[in-house]
N, C-alpha and C positions, 0 to 999 in steps of 0.2 A: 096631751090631747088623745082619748082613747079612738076606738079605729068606729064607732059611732058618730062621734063627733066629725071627723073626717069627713065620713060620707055625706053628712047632714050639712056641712060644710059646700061638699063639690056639688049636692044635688043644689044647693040654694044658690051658688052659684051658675048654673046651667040653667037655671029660671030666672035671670036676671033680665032686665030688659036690654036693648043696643045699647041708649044711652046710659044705662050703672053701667057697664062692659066697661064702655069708653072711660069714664068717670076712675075705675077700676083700675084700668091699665093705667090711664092718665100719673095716679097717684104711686103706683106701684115704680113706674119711671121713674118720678122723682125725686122717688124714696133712694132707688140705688144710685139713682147720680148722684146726690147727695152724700149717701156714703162711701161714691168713690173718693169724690172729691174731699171730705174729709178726713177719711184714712191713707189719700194719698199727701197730705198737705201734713199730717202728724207726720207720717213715717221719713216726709224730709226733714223734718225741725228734731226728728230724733236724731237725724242720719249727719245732721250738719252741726251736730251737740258736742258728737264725736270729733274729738281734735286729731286729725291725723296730721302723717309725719310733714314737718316744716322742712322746706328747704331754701337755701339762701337768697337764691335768685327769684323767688315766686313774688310774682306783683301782686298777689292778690289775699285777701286774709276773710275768714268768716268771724262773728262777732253772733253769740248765742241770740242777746239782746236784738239786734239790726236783724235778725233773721226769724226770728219771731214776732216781731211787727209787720216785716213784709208779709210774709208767709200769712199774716192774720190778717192783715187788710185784704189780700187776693181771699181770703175764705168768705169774708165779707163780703166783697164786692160779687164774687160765686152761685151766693145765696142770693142779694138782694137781685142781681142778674135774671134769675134763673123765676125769682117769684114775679114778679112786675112782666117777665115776657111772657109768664101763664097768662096774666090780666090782660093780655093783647085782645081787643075783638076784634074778629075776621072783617073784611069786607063785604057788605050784603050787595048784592045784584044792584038795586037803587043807587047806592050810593059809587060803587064803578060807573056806572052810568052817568053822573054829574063829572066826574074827574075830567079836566080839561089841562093838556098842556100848558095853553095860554096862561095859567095860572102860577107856572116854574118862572123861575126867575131867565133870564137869557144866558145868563154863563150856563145854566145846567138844563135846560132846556133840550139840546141834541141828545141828552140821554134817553128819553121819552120816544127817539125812533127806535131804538136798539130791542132786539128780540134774536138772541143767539145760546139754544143750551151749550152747542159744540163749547162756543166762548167761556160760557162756566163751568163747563168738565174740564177743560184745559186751565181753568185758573185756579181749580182744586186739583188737578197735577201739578202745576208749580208752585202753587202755596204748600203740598204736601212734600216735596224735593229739598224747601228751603228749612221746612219744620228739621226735616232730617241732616241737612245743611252743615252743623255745627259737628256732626260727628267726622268730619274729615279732620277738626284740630287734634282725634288723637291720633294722627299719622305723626303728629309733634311728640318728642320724648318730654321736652319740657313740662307740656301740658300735659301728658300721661303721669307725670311726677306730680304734679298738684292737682287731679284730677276732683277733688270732692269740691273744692269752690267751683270751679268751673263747673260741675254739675249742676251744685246750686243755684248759684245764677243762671243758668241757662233755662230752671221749671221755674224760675222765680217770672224770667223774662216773657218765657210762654204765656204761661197762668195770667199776668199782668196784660198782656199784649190782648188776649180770647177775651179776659172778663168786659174788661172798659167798654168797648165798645157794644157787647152783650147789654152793659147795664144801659148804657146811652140808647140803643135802640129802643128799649124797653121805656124809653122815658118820654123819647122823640116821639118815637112812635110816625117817623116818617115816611110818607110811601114811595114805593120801589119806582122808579122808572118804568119798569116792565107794566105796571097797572096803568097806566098812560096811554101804552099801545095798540091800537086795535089787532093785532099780529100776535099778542101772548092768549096762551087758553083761558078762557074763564076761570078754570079750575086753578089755575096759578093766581090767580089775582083776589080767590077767596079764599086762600088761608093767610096765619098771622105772619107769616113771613113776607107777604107782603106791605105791611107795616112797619119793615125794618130796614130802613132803607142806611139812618145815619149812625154811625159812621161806619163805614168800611171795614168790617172783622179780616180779610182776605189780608185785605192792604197792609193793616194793622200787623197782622202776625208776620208776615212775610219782608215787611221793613226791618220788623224789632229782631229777625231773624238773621237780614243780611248784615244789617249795622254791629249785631252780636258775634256774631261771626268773624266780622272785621275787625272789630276793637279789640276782642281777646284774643286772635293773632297776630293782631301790632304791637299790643303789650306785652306777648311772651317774645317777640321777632323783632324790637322795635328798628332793627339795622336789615332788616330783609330785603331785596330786590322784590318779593310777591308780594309784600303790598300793596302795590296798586293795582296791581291784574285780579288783584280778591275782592278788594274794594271795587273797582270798576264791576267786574262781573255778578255779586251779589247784587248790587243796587241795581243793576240792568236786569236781572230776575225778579227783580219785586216789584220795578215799574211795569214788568209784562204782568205780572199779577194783576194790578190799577187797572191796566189798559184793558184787559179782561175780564175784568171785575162790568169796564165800561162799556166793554162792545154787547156782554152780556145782555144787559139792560136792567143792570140789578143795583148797579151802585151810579151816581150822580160827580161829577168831577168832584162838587165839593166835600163829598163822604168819601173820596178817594185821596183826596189832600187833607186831610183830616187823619183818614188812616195812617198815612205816611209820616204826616210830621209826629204823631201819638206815637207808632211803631219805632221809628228811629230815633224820639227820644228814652224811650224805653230801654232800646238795646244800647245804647252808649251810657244811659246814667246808671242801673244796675252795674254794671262793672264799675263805673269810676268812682262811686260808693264803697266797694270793696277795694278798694286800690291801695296797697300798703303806704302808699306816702299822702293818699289822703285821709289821715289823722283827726284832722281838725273839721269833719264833718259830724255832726251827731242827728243821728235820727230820733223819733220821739214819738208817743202818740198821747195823743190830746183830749181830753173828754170832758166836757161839758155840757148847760142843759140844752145846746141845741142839736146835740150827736157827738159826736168823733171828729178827729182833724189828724192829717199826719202830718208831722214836722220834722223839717230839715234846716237844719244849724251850721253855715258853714262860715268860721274863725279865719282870718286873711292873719 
């Protein structure tokens, strides 16, 4: 592109209206997310291709095939995440306006008083503590010795734990507790975030996080006295998560018991998938003409 072009470029952009700006920016975001999330998703399915060194005691095994299905379903569910919560519409004035409590169910109902940013700065500090959480397993030699699986699993868990819910919200298309409120600003209650109410991404990660955390140091420890003081004290950080997520006024009991049970099945079946004595599980992906399907195969 000669240095004409260029200019004739930046001048046509600098006369663009607000809305192409926005449109502009909009696309240009989702172009690089996109390619993080892609070049970060190759670079482990290179990275987990590589057989490093075995050792006898390691519970845990990578399988080329088993990590290339997961690793492709998370890129899938990324994209399809990522497109459908663009098609979110905001909330117009009118339609806040109709929104009535009365209309929540009663279990979830007390969410609808809740109006606390403090509550959700404080639950993006301990969801962001637990993210980082797992790196205390390599104070373990064991686990520094077989360090590539456990890597793996652990962006496999991540990725798996963020999307789901991303994609769910996008689907649900649920509203926040906090649009209930007369106590939250207008200005929160018309953008698309707040139409994402179900399920709980916080919750979600922050479970798949401590239960990960747990499982991979009772499998390399399984004769340890700290195991219970791990296990007890992760899962009491990701219910402060929940409880946060609820004082907030952003998430609804039931998208926070949704998160939890999603999150912590997540962080305990990624491991026991790679588990060297479970052999007799095969994973699989499925395609047909009404989409994709993942399968799991397990031989008693």
């Amino acid at each position: 592109m000669g240095i004409n072009s260029i200019t004739y470029l930046s001048l046509h952009l600098l006369n663009q209206s607000q809305y192409e700006k926005n449109i502009s920016n909009k696309l240009l975001s989702n172009y690089y997310v996109n390619q993080f999330i892609f070049r970060l998703i190759f670079s482990l399915l290179i990275f987990t291709s590589i057989h490093s060194i075995c050792f006898a005691q390691s519970p845990y095994k990578l399988d080329t095939k088993k990590e290339s299905i997961i690793f492709g379903s998370a890129i899938g569910l990324a994209v399809i995440s990522l497109t459908i919560n663009d098609d979110i519409l905001p909330f117009t004035q009118d339609e806040i306006n109709t929104l009535n409590r009365k209309d929540v169910n009663k279990f979830d109902r007390g969410a609808t008083y809740n109006w606390s940013p403090a509550s959700g700065n404080a639950s993006d500090i301990f969801a962001a503590a637990l993210i980082l959480s797992p790196a205390l397993l390599t104070f373990s030699d064991e686990v520094r010795n077989d360090f590539t699986p456990v890597l793996t699993m652990y962006f496999q868990t991540l990725i798996l734990a963020g999307t789901l819910p991303l994609t769910l919200k996008g689907i649900t298309q649920r509203t926040r507790p906090f649009a209930y409120n007369e106590d939250a600003p207008l200005e929160e209650k018309e953008t698309q975030n707040a139409k994402r109410s179900f399920f709980s991404g916080h919750t979600s990660v922050a479970f798949a996080m401590a239960v990960f955390l747990s499982t991979v140091y009772s499998d390399f420890h399984p004769n340890s006295q700290w195991k219970p003081f791990i296990w007890g004290v992760s899962l009491l950080a990701a219910t402060t998560v929940g409880y946060l997520r609820y004082a907030a006024g952003r998430h609804f009991p039931t998208d926070i018991i949704t998160g939890a049970l999603v999150g912590s099945a997540l962080g305990y079946f990624i491991p026991f998938i790679h588990r060297t004595n479970e052999s007799d599980l095969d994973v699989s992906l499925g395609i047909n003409g009404n989409g994709s399907t993942l399968n799991f195969l397990y031989e008693f």
